[in-house]
N, C-alpha and C positions, 0 to 999 in steps of 0.2 A: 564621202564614202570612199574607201580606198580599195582601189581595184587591182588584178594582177589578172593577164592577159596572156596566154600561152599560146604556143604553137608551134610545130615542128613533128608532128608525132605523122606516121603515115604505116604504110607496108613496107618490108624488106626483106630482102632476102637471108639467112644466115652467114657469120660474116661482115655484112655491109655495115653501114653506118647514118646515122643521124643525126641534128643537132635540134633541139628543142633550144627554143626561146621563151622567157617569160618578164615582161613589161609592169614594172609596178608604175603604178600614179604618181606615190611620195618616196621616197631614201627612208626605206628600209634598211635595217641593221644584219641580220641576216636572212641569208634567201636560197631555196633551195628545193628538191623533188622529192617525195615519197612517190612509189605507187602502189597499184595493188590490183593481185590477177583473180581470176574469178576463184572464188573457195576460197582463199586466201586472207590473211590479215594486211594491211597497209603497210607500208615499210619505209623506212627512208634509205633515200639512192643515194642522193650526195647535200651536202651544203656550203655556204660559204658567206663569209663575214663581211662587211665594209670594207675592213681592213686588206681580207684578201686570205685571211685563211679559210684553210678547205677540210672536210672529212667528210668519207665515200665507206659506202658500205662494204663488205670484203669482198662480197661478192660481184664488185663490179671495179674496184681498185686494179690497175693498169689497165684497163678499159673505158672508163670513161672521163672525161675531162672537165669540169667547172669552173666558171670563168663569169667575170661579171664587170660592165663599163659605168661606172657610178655616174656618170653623165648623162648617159639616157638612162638611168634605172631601171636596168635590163639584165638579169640573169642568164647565162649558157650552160646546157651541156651537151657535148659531144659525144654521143656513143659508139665505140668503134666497136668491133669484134661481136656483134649484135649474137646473139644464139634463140634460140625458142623460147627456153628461161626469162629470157627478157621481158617478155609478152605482157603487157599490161595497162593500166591508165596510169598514167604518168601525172601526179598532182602537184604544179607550183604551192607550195610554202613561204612565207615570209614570218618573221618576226622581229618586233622590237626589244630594242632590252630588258624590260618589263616581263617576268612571264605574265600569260596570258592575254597580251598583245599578240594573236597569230590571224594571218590571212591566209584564205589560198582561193588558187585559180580554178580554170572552169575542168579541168581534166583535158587532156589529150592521149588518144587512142595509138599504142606503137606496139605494131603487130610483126613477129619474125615468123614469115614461112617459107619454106622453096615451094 
């Protein structure tokens, strides 16, 4: 069973910054965040490929960063410049090249407030 493991999400203040982690089991092909706030529809934040390419929603482009160390099968992002808008559960995605091959993680809660 192939798992992905997150974590990183917490309180902050606006401004500040976080990096969320997410641990796959196998070498996944790409890997990546959605989230999704309360009322809202789910969305995707950022993703990124084996290879190393990346695409980020606009609304969070020169803010946040993704990155991934193929050796631990371990996805990052970094969120800098964090605002309220942010507010959300943050869901690990992965997929194979297959569609229909998708996993995700258990959610992580990343809450902006002063």
């Amino acid at each position: 069973q192939v798992q992905l493991v997150e974590s990183g999400g917490g309180l902050v203040q606006p401004g500040g910054s976080l990096r969320l982690s997410c641990a796959a089991s196998i070498s996944i092909y790409t890997m990546g965040w959605y989230r999704q706030a309360p009322g809202k529809q789910r969305e995707l934040v950022a993703g990124i490929t084996v290879d190393g390419s990346t695409n980020y929603a606009d609304s969070v482009k020169g803010r946040f960063s993704i990155s991934r160390d193929n050796a631990k099968k371990t996805a990052y992002l970094r969120m800098n410049s964090l605002q309220p808008e942010d507010t959300a559960v943050y869901y690990c995605n992965a997929r194979q090249r297959l569609p229909g091959t998708q996993y995700w993680g258990q959610g992580t809660q990343v809450t902006v407030s002063s």
